[in-house]
C-alpha positions as CSV (number, residue, x, y, z in Angstrom):
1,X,-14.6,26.7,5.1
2,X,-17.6,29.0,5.4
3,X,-18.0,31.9,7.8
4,X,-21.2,30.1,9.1
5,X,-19.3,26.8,10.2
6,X,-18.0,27.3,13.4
7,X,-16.7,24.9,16.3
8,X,-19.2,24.9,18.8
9,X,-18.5,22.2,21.7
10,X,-17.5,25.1,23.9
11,X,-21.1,26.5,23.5
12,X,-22.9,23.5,23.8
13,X,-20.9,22.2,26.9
14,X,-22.5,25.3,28.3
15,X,-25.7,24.1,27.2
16,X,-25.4,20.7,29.0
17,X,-23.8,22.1,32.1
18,X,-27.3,23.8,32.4
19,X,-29.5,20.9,31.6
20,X,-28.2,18.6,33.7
21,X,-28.1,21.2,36.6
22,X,-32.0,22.0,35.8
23,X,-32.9,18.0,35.1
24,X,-30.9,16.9,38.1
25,X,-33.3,19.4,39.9
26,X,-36.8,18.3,38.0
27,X,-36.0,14.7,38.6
28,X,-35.8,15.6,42.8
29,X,-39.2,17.2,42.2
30,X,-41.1,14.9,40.1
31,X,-40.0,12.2,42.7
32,X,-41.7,14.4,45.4
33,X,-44.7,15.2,43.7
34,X,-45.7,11.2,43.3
35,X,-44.6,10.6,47.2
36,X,-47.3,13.9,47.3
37,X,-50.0,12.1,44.9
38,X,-49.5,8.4,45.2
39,X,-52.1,8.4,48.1
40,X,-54.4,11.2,47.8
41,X,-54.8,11.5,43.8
42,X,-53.5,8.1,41.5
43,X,-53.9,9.8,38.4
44,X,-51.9,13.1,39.1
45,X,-49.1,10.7,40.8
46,X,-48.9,8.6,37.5
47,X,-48.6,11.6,35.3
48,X,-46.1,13.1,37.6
49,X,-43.9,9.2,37.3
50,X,-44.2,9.7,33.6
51,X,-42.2,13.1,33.8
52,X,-40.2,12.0,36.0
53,X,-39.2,8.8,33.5
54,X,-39.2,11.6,30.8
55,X,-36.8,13.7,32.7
56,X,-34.4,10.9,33.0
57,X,-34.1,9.6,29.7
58,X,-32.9,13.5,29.0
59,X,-30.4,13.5,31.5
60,X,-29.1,10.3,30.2
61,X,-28.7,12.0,27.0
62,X,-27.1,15.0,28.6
63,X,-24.7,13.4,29.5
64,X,-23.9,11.3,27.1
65,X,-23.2,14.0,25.1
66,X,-21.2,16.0,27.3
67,X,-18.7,12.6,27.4
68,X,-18.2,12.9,23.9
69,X,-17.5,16.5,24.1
70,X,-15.7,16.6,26.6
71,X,-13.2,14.0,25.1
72,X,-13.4,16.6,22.1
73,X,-11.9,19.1,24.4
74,X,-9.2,16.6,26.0
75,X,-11.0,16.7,29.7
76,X,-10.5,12.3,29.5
77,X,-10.6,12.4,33.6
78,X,-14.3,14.2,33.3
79,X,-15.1,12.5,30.6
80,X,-14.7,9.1,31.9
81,X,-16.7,10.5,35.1
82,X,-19.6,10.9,32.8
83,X,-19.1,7.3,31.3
84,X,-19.8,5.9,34.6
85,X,-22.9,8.8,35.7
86,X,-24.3,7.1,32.3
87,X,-24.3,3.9,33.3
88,X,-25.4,4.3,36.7
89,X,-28.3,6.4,35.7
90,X,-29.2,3.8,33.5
91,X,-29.9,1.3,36.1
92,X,-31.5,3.9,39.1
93,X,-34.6,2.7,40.8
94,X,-36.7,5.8,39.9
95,X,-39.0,5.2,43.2
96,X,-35.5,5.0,45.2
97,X,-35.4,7.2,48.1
98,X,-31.8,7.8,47.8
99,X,-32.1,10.9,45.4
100,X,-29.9,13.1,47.5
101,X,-27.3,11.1,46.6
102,X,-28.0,11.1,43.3
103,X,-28.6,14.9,43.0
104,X,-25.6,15.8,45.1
105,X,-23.2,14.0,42.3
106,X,-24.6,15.3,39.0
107,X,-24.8,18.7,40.5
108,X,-21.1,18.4,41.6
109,X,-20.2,16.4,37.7
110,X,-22.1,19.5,36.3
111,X,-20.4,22.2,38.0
112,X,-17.3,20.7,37.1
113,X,-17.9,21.2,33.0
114,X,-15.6,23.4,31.3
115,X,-17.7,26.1,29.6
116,X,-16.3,29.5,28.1
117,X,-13.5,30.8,30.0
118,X,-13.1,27.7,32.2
119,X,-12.0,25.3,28.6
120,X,-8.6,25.0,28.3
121,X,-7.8,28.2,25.9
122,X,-4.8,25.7,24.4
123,X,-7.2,23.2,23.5
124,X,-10.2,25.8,22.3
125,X,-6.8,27.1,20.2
126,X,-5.6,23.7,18.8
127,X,-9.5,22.5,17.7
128,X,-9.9,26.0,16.2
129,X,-6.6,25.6,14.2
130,X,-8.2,22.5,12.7
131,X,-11.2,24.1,11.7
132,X,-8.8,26.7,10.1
133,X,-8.0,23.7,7.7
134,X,-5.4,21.8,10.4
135,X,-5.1,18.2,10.3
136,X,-3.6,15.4,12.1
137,X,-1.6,12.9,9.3
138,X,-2.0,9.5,10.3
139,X,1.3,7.8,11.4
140,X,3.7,5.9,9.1
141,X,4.1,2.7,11.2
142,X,0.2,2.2,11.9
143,X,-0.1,2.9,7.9
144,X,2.7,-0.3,8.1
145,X,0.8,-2.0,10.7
146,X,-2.4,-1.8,8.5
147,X,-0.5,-2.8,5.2
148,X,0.5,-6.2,6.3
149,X,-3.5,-6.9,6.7
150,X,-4.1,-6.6,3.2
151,X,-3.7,-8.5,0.1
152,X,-3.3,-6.8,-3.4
153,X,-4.7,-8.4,-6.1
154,X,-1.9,-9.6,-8.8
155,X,-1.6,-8.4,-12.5
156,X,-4.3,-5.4,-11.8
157,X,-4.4,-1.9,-11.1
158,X,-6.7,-1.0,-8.1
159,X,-7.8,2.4,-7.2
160,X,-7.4,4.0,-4.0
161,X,-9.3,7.3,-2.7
162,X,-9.0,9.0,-0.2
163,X,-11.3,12.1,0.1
164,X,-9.6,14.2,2.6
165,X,-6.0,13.5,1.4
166,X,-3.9,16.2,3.0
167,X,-0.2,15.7,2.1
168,X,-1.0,12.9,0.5
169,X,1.7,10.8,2.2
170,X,-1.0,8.0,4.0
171,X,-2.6,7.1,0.8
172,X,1.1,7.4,-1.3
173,X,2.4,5.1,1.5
174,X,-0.8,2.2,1.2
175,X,0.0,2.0,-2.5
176,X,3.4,2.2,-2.7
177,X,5.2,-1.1,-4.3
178,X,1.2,-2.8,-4.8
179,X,0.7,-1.6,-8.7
180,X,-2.2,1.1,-7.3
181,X,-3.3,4.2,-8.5
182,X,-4.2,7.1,-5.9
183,X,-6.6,9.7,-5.8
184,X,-7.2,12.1,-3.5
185,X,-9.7,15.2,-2.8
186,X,-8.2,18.0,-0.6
187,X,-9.4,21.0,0.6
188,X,-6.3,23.3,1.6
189,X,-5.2,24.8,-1.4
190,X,-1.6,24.5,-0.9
191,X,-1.4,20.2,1.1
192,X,-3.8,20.0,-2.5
193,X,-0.4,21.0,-4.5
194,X,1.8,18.9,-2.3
195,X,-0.2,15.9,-2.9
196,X,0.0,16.4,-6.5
197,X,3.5,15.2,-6.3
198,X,2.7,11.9,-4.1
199,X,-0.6,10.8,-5.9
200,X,-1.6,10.3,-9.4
201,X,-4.9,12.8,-9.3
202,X,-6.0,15.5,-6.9
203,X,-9.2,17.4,-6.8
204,X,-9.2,20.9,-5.2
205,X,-11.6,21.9,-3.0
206,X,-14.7,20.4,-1.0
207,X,-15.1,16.4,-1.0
208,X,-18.9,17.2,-1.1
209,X,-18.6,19.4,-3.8
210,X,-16.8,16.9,-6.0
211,X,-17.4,14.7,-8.6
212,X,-16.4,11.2,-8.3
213,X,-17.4,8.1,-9.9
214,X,-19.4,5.7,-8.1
215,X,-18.4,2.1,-7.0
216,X,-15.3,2.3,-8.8
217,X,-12.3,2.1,-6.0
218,X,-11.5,-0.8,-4.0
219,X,-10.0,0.4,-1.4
220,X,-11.4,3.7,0.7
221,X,-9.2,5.5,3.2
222,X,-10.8,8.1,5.3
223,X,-9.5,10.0,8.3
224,X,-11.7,12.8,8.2
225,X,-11.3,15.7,10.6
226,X,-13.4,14.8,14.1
227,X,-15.3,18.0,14.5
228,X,-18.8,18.8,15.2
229,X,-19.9,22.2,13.6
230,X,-22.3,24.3,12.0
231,X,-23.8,23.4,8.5
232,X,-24.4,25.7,5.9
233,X,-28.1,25.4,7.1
234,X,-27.3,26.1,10.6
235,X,-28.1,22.2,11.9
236,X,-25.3,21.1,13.6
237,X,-23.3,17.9,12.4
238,X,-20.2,16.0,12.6
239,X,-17.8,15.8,9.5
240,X,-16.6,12.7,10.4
241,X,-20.1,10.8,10.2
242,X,-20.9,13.1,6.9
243,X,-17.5,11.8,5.0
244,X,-18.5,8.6,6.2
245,X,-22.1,8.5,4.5
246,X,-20.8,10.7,1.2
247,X,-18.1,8.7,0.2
248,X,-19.5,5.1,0.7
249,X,-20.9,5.3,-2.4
250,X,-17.8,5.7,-4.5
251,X,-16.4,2.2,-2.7
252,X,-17.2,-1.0,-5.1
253,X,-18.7,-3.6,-3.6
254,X,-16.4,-6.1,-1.7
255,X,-14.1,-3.2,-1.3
256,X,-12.2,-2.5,1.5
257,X,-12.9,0.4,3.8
258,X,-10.0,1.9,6.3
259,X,-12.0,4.5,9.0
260,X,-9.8,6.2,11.5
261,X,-11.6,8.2,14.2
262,X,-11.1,8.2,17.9
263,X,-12.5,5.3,19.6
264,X,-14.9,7.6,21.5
265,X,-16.8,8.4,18.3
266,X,-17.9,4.6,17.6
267,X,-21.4,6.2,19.0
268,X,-25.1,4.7,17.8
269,X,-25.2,6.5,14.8
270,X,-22.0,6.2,13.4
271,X,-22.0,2.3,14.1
272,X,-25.3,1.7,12.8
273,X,-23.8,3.3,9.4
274,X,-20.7,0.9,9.5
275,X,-23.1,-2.4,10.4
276,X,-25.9,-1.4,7.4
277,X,-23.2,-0.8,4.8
278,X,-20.5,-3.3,5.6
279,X,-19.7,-7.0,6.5
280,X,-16.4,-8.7,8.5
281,X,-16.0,-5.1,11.2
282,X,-13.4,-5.3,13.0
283,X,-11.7,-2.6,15.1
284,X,-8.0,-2.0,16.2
285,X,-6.7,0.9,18.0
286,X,-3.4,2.2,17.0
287,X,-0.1,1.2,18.7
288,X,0.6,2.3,22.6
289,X,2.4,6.0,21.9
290,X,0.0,6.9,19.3
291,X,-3.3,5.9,21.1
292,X,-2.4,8.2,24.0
293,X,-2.1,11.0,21.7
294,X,-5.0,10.7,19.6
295,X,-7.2,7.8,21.2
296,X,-7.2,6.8,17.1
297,X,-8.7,3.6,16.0
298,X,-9.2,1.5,12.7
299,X,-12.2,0.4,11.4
300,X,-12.1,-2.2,8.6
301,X,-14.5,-3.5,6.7
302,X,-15.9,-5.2,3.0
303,X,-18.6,-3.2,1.7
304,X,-22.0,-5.2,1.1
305,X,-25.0,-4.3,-0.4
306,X,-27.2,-1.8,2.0
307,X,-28.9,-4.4,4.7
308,X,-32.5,-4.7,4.4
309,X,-32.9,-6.0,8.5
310,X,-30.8,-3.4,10.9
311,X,-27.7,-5.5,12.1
312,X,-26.3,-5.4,15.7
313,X,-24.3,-2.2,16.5
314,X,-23.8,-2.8,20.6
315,X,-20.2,-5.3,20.1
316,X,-18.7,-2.1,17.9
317,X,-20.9,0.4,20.7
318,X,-18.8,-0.9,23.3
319,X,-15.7,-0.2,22.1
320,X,-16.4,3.5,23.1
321,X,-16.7,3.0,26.5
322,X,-14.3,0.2,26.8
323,X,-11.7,1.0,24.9
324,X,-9.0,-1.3,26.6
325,X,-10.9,-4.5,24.8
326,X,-9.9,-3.5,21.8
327,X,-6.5,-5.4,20.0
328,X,-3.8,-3.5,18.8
329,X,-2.8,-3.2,15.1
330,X,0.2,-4.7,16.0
331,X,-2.1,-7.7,16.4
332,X,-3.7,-7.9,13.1
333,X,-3.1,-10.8,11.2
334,X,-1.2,-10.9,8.2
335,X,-3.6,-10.8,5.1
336,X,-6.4,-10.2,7.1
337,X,-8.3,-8.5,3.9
338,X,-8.1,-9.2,0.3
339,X,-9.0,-6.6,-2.2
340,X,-11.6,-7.4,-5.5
341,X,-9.8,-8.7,-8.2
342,X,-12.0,-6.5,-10.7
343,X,-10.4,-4.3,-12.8
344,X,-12.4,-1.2,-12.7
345,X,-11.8,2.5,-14.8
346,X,-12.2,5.8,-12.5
347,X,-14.4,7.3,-15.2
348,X,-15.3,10.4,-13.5
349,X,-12.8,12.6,-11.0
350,X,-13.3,16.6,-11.1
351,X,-12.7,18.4,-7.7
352,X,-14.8,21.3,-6.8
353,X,-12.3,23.9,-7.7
354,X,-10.4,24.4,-11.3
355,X,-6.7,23.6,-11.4
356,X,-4.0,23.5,-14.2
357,X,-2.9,19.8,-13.5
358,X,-6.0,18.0,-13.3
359,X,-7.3,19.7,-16.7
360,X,-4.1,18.3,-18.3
361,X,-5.0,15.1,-16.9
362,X,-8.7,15.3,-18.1
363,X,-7.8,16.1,-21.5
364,X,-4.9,13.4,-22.0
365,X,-8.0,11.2,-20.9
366,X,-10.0,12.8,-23.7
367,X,-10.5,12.6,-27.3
368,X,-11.4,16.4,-27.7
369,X,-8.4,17.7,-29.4
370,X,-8.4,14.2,-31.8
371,X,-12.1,15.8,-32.8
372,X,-10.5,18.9,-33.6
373,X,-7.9,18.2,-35.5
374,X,-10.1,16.0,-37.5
375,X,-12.4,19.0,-38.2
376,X,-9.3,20.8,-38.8
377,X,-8.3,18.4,-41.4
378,X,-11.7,18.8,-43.3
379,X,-11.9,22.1,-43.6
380,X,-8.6,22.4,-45.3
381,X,-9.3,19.8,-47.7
382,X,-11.4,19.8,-51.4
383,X,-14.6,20.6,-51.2
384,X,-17.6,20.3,-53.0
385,X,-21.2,21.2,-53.6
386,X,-23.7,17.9,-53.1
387,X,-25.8,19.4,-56.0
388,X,-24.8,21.0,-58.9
389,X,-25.4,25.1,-58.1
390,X,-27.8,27.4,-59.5
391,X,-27.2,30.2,-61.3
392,X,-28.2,32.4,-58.4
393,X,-25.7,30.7,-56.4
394,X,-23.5,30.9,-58.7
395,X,-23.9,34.7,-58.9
396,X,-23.2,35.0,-55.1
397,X,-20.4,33.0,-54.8
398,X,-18.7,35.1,-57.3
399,X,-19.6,38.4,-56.5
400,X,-18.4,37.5,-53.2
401,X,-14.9,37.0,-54.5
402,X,-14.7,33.1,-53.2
403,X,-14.2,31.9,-57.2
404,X,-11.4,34.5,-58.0
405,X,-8.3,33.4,-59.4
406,X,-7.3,30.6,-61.8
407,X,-10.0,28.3,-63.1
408,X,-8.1,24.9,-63.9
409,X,-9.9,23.2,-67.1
410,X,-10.0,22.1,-70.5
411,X,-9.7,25.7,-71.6
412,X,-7.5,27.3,-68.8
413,X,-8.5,30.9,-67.8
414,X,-8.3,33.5,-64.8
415,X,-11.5,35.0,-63.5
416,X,-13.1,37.9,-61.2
417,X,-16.2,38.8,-59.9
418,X,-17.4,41.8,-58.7
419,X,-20.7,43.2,-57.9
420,X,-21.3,47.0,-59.3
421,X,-24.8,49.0,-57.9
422,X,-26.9,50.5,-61.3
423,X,-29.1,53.7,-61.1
424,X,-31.9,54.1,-63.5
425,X,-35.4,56.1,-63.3
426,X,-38.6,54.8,-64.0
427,X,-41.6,57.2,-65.0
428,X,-45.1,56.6,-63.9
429,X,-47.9,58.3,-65.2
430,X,-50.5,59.2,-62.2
431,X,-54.6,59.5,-62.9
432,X,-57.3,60.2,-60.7
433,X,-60.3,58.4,-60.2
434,X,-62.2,59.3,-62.7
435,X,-59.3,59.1,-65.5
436,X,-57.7,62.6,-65.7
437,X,-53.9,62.7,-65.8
438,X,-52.3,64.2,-62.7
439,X,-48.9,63.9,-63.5
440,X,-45.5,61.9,-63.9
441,X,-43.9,60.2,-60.7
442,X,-39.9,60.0,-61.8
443,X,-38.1,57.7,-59.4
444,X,-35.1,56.0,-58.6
445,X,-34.1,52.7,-58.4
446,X,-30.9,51.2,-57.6
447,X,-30.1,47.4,-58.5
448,X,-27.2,44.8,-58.3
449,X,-25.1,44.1,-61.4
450,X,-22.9,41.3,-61.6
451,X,-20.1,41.3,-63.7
452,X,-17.3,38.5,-64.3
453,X,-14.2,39.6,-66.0
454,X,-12.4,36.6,-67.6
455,X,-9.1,36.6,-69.0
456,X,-8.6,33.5,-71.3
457,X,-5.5,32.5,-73.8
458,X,-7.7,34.4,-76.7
459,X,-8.2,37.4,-74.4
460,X,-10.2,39.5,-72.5
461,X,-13.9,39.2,-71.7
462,X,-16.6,40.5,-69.5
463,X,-19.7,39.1,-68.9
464,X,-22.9,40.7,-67.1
């Protein structure tokens, strides 16, 4: 991962500790200043209630987003404090005259946000780990749980992916017994090796980096890592939304996608990628032990072609702020999806880095070394000219040695070439203008002789 992509919820709790302290503040103010203006001077008092709106619609998102880091950071209790400060912000009167109330609670939720030295350094530790290439495998028995909700087509091959693969074993373990064939992208070098042994082709390196043919899997697992970091152009962003949106694409149409993220990332954004891309949603959070550990869920869905109308997102939205609605794996029906029965060829799979295994696979897939040979083939074979050769052509094919040796014909006979350099001079007279004789040049000049020495059954000849 590069130097430049760093965890930052630590810094930008800081961030929202301070702007909900200072908004908490402005909205006391603003509220003042129309009680100041509402007589005296209409227009001031109106532009001081628009602030004041303005002010609350950015402490609503404050806080919003310090929930959703602070469940990155494992502070649930605070976290669900904020959940509630959301909603009752929502619905405040803003010309109530109970703001002291008001301001004496999001000061005291505010203070109360780990920031620096006040996170838990074992949590800080455990999230820095998995940007150091860490990763949570997804349990066995929710993989089994998920399993009994699907149908495999019979008499086909289907194609799995998964494009953060790890181990391999969650993908190995969906296709295992159901006539599949898996492929994975990872990018720790050596889980990248170890999946080579579980799954039929692994590309090294960056998912993003990749290559991978589109629409051409039916089934797309993804449990990407939940992380929100720094991009290689310094916007921040969250891997588990960018995985979603990059590897859509390579899911066929009607195919089925698996998504497992926390519940508490089902936010706006993420949901309104899940409704536009895909029909038949539906959400189940993983079994009682495992929940508590993670907060994990499963999002299912067919993919469908891209919506042209935006569908509803707020039934999957409230699944991240009530996450006791949602039903447990252990209550999905069996054969709850069915998978394409389209036979489909992965045409394109190259990681971003080079290894040994996948260029023997590439190559058994090509005809490369079938070309070569065949070249191979021809240029050990009989040749010959398409037009009968000139003598000049004739002359440099055999002072070049290429017709030595024995000449098989009516009169058999052996023959060499060879080319032999001749020095001569030449005289030229020299005059003047006007006619008088000034002299005699004598010069050099060098030229090519060819000669062909031909033994023949009446003896020796040479020819020039």
């Amino acid at each position: 991962m590069a130097e430049q992509e760093k965890y930052y919820a630590v810094e930008r709790l800081a961030e929202l500790k301070a702007a909900i302290l200072r908004q908490s503040k402005a909205m006391v103010v603003n509220r003042a200043k129309v009680e100041k203006y509402r007589e005296a001077d209409i227009a001031a008092a109106k532009d001081c209630y628009l602030e004041l709106k303005k002010t609350k619609t950015a402490l609503e998102k404050a806080i919003f987003d310090a929930r959703l880091l602070l469940m990155e950071v494992e502070e649930y209790e605070l976290a669900g404090l904020a959940g509630k400060l959301s909603q009752g912000l929502a619905g405040f009167d803003l010309m109530s005259t109970n703001y002291k109330s008001v301001y004496d609670v999001l000061q005291s939720f505010a203070l109360r946000i780990p920031a620096g030295d006040t996170v838990n350094a074992k949590v800080v530790g455990r999230l820095m780990n998995q940007i150091k290439l860490g990763y949570y495998p997804t349990d066995p028995a929710n993989i089994d749980l998920m399993l009994k909700g699907i149908t495999f087509p019979e008499g086909m091959t289907t194609n799995l992916l998964d494009p953060c693969c790890g181990c391999g074993k969650a993908l190995r373990q969906l296709a295992q017994g159901n006539n599949c064939y898996t492929y994975g992208v990872e990018l720790d070098e050596s889980r990248a090796e170890e999946a080579q042994t579980r799954l039929h082709r692994v590309g090294f390196g960056s998912f993003f980096h990749s290559t991978v043919s589109h629409e051409a899997f039916h089934l797309l697992f993804l449990n990407p890592p939940y992380l929100s970091v720094l991009n290689e152009n310094g916007g921040k962003s969250r891997h588990e939304k960018r995985f979603l949106i990059e590897s859509i694409r390579c899911l066929m149409h009607v195919g089925l996608l698996i998504y497992v993220i926390p519940y508490y990332r089902l936010t706006p954004d993420i949901c309104r990628v899940l409704t536009d891309n895909f029909d038949d949603i539906t959400v189940w959070r993983f079994t009682d032990v495992e929940f508590q550990r993670f907060r994990q869920v499963s999002v299912m869905g067919i993919r469908k072609r891209k919506a042209t109308e935006p569908g509803d997102t707020l039934r999957l939205e409230r699944y991240a702020v009530s996450p006791d609605t949602i039903p447990s794996l252990s209550e999905m029906p069996e054969g709850r999806y069915t998978l394409p029965e389209r036979a489909v060829e992965v045409s394109t799979f190259k990681g971003e880095i080079f290894n040994e295994r996948e260029l023997e696979q590439q190559l058994r897939r090509s005809d490369s070394f079938e070309q070569m040979m065949t070249r191979s083939e021809l240029d050990s074979g009989v040749k010959h000219p398409l037009l009968p050769l000139s003598i000049g052509q004739i002359g440099l094919i055999g002072g070049s040695g290429m017709i030595n040796g024995l000449i098989e014909c009516e009169h058999p006979h052996i023959i060499k070439g060879r080319i032999v350099k001749v020095v001569h001079t030449e005289n030229e007279e020299k005059f003047t203008a006007e006619g008088k004789h000034m002299g005699t040049e004598v010069r050099e000049v060098v030229t090519n002789k060819m000669i062909f020495n031909i033994l023949t059954p009446q003896g020796f000849k040479s020819l020039t």
